[in-house]
Backbone bond lengths (Angstrom), bond angles and torsions (degrees), N, CA, C in turn:
res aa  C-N    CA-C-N  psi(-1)  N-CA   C-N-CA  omega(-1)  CA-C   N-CA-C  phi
1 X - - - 1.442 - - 1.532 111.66 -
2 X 1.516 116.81 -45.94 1.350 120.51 179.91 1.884 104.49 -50.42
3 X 1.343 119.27 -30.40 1.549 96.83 -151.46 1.570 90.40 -93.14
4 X 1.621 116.85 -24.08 1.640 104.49 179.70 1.819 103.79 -70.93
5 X 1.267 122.12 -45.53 1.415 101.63 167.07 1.719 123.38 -56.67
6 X 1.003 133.34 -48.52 1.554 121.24 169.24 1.669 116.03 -47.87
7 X 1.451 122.22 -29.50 1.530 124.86 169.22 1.133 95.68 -61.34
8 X 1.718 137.06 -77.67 1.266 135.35 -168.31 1.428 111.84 -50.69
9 X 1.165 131.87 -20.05 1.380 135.50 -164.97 1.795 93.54 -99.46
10 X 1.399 117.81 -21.45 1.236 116.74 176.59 1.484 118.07 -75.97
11 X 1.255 115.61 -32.07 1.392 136.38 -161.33 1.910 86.37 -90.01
12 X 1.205 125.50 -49.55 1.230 126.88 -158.42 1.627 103.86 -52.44
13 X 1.640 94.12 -50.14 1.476 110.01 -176.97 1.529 127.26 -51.02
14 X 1.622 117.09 -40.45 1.003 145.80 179.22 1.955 94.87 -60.99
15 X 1.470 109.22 -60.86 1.508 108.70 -176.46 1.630 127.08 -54.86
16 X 2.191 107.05 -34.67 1.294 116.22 178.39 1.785 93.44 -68.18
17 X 1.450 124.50 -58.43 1.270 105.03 176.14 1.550 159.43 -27.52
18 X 1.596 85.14 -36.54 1.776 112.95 170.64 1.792 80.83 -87.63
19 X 0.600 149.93 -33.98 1.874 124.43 -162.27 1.072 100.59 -87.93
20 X 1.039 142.42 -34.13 1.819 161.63 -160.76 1.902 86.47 -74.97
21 X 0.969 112.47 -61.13 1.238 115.58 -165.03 1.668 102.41 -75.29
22 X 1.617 110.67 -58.62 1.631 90.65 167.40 1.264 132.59 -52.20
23 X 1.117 130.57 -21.62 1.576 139.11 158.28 1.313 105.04 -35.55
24 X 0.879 154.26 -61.85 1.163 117.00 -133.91 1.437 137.08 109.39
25 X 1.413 128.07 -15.32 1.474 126.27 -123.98 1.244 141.08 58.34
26 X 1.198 89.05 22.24 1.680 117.28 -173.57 1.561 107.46 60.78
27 X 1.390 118.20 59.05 1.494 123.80 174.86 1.768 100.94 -110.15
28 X 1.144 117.96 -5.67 1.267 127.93 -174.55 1.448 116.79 -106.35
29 X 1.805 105.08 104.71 1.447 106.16 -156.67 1.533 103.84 -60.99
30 X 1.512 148.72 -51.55 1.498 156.22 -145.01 1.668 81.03 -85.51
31 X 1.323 150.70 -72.87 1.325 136.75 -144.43 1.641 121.16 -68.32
32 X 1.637 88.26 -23.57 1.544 116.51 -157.14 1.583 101.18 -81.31
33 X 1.361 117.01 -26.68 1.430 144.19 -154.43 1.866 95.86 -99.87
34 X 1.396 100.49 -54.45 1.428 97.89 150.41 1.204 131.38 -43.03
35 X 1.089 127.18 -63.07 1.521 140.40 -160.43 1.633 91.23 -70.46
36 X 1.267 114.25 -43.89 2.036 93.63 -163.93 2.009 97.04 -79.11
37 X 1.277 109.88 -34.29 1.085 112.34 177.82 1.639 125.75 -38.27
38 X 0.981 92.68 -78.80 1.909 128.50 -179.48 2.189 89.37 -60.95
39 X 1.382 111.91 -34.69 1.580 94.86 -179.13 1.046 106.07 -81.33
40 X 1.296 134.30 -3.35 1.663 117.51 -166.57 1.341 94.59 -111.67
41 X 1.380 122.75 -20.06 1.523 113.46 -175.83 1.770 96.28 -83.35
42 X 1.026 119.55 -32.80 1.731 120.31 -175.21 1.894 102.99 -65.89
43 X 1.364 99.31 -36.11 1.582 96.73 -159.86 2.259 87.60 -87.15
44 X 1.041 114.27 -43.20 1.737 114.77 152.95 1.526 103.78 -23.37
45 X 1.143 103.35 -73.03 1.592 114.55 -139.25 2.310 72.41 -72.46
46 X 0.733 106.39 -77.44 1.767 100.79 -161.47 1.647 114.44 -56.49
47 X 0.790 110.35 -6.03 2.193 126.01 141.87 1.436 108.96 -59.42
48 X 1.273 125.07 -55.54 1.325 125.41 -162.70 1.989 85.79 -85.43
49 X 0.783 129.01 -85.90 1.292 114.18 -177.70 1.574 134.22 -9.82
50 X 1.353 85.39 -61.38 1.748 105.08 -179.97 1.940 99.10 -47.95
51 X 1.052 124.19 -53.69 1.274 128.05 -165.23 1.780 106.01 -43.43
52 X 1.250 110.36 -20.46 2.028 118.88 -166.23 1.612 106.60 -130.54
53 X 1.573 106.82 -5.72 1.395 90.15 177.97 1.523 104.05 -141.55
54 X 1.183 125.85 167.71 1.641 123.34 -173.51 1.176 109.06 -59.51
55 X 1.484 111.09 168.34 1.412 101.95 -171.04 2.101 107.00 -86.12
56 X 1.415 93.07 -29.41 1.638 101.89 175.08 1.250 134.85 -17.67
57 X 1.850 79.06 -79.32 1.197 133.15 167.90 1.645 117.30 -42.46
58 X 1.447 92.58 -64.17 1.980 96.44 178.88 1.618 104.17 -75.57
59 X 1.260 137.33 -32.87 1.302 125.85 173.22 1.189 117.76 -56.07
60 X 1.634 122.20 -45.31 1.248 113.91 -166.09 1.356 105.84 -90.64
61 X 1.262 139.13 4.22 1.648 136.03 -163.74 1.646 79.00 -102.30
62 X 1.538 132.63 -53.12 1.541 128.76 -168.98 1.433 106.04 -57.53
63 X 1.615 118.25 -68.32 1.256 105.11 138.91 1.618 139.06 17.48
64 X 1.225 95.89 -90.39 1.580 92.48 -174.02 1.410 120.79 -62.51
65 X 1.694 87.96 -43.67 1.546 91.23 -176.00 1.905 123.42 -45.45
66 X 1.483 89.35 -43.59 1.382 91.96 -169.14 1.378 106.15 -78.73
67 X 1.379 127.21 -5.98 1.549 126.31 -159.72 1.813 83.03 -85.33
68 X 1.375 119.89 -52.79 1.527 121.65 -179.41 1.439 120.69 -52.60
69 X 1.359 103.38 -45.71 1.446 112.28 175.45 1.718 124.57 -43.52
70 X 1.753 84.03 -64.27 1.691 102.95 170.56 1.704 103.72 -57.19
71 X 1.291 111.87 -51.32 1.649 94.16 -171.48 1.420 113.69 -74.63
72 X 1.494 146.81 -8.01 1.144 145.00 170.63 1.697 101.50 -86.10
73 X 1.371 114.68 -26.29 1.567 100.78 173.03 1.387 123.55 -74.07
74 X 1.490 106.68 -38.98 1.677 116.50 153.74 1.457 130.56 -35.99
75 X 1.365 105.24 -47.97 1.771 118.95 -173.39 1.615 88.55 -77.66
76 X 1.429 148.87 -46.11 1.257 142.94 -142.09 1.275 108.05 -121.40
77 X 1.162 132.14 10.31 1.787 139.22 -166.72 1.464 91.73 -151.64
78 X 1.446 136.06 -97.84 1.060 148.02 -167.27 1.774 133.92 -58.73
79 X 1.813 94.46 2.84 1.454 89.80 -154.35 1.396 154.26 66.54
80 X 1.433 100.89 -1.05 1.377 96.98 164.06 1.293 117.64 -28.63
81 X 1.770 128.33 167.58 1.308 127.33 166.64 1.953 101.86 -87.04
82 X 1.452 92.67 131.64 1.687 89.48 159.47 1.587 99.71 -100.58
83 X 1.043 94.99 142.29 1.919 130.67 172.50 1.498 127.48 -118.13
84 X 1.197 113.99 142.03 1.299 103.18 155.10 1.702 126.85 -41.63
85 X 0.943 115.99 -75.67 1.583 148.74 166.47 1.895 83.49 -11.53
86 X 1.520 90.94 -90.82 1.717 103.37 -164.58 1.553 121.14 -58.41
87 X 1.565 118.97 -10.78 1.424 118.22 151.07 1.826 121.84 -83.35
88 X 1.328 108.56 -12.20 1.469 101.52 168.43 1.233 106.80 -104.86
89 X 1.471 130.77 3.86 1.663 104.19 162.67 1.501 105.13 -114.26
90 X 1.556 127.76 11.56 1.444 121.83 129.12 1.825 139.73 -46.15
91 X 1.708 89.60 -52.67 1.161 94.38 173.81 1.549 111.60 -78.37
92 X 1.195 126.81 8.83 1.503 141.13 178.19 1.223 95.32 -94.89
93 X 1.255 140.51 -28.78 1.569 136.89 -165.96 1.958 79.78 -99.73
94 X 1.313 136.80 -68.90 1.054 125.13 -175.74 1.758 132.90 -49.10
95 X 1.205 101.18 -11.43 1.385 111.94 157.08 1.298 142.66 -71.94
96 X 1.423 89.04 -41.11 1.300 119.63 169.76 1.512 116.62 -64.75
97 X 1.360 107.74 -55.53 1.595 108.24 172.90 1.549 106.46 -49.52
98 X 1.443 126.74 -68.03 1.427 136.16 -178.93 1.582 95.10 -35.95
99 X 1.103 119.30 -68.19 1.809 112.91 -168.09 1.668 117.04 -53.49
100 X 1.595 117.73 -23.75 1.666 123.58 166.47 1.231 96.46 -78.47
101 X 1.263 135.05 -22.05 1.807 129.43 -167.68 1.448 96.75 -64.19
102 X 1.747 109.19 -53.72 1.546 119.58 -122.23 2.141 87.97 -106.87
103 X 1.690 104.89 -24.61 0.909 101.64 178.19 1.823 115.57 -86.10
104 X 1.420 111.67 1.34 1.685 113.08 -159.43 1.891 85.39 -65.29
């Protein structure tokens, strides 16, 4: 149960990030409302995790998740540039998560 809540708590993170950034500086009441929302349930959800799994381990899998999340929402919403380069050291962060999964 702990590792499907740290996924959801990964994904959550990734979403307060994109709102954080649509904000504004948080001058934007609907994004801003997002961002505290969606952060307290992500930073919830990786509390309840932490309690059954290392702390390493669960930091860096929440971590990743959201680091991918946010950067695939960038490349597909915001324009970021997609690259070669910046899709293989994503899937370098996604490996990485899989190898704390497979090694817990």
């Amino acid at each position: 149960m702990a590792w499907i809540v740290l996924v959801i708590s990964g994904v959550f993170e990734a979403v307060w990030a994109a709102a954080l950034s649509r904000s504004e500086g948080l001058t934007r009441l609907v994004p801003s409302l997002v961002f505290v929302v969606t952060l307290a349930v992500s930073m919830g959800g990786l509390g309840y995790a932490l309690r059954t799994l290392p702390l390493g381990t669960g930091y860096a899998v929440w971590v990743g998740i959201g680091t991918v999340g946010a950067a695939l929402y960038g490349m597909a919403v915001q324009g970021d540039p997609v690259t070669a380069a910046r899709v293989s050291c994503l899937v370098l962060i996604v490996a990485g998560v899989i190898g704390l999964k497979v090694l817990h």
